[in-house]
FIZA-440566 format. One record per residue (C-alpha): x, y, z; residue number from 1. Coordinates in nm, 2 decimals. Layout:
# FIZA-440566
<<X; Y; Z>; NUM>
...
This chain:
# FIZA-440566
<<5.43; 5.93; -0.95>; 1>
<<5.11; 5.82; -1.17>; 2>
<<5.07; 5.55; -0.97>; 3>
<<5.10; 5.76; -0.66>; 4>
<<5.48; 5.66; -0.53>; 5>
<<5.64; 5.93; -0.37>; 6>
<<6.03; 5.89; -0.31>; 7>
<<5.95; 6.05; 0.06>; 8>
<<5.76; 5.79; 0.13>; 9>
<<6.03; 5.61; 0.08>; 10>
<<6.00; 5.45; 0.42>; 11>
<<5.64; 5.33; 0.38>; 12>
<<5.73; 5.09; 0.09>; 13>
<<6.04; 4.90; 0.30>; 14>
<<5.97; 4.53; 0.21>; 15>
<<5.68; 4.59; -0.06>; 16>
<<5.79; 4.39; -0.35>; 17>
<<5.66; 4.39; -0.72>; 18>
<<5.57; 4.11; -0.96>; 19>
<<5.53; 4.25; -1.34>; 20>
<<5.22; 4.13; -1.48>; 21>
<<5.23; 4.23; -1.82>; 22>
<<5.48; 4.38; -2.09>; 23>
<<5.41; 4.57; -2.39>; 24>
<<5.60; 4.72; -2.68>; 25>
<<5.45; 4.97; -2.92>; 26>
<<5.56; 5.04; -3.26>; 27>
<<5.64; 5.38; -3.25>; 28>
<<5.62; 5.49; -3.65>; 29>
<<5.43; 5.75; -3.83>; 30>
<<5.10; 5.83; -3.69>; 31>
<<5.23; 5.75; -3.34>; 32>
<<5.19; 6.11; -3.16>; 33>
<<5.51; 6.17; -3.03>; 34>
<<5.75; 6.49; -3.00>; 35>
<<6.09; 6.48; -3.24>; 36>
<<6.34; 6.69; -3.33>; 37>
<<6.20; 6.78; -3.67>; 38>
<<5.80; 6.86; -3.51>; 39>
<<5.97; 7.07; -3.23>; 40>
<<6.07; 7.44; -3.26>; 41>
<<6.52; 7.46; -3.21>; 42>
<<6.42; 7.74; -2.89>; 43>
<<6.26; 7.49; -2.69>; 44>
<<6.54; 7.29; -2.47>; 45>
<<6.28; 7.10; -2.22>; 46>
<<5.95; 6.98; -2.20>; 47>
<<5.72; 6.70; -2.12>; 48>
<<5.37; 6.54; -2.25>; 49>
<<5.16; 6.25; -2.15>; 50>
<<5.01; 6.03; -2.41>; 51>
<<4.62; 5.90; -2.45>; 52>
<<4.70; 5.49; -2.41>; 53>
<<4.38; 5.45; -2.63>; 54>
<<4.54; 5.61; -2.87>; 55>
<<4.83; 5.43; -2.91>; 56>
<<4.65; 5.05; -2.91>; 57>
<<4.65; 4.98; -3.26>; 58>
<<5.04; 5.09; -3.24>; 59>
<<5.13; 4.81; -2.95>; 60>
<<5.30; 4.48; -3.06>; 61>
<<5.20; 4.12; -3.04>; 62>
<<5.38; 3.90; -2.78>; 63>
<<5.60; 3.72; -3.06>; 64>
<<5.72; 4.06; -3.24>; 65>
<<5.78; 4.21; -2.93>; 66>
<<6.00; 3.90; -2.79>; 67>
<<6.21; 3.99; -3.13>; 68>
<<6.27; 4.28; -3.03>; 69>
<<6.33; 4.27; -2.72>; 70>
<<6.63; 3.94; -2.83>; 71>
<<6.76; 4.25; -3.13>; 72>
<<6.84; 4.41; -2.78>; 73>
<<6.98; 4.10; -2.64>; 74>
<<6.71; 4.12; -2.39>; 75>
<<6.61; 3.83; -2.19>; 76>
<<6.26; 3.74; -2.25>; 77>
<<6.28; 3.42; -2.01>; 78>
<<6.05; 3.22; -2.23>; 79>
């Protein structure tokens, strides 16, 4: 929906096709803002929050850790 896809449109994107330019991984520890179980009151059963991509730069990984990674999760990275 960001992007502007709508599933009825369905119809209008018969035959478009998608190449992936670019993958990134970020390592999601302290500092990274995020919502957990412990930060978030037990009442509250649903929800949702965008994030700030410049906030998270300094978070994302490098192309070799993420490939790791990505092969922990047997994942492949088609080197």
């Amino acid at each position: 929906m960001r992007a502007g896809y709508l599933e009825l449109d369905e119809t209008l994107y018969d035959g478009t096709r998608l190449l992936l330019h670019e993958m990134c991984g970020f390592d999601v520890t302290d500092g990274f803002p995020r919502l957990t179980t412990s930060t978030v009151p037990a009442g509250i059963v649903d929800g949702n929050y965008s994030i700030d991509e410049r906030s998270i730069f300094g978070f994302r990984l490098d192309a070799t850790k993420l490939r790791t990674v990505m092969r922990s999760m047997n994942v492949d990275t088609d080197e």
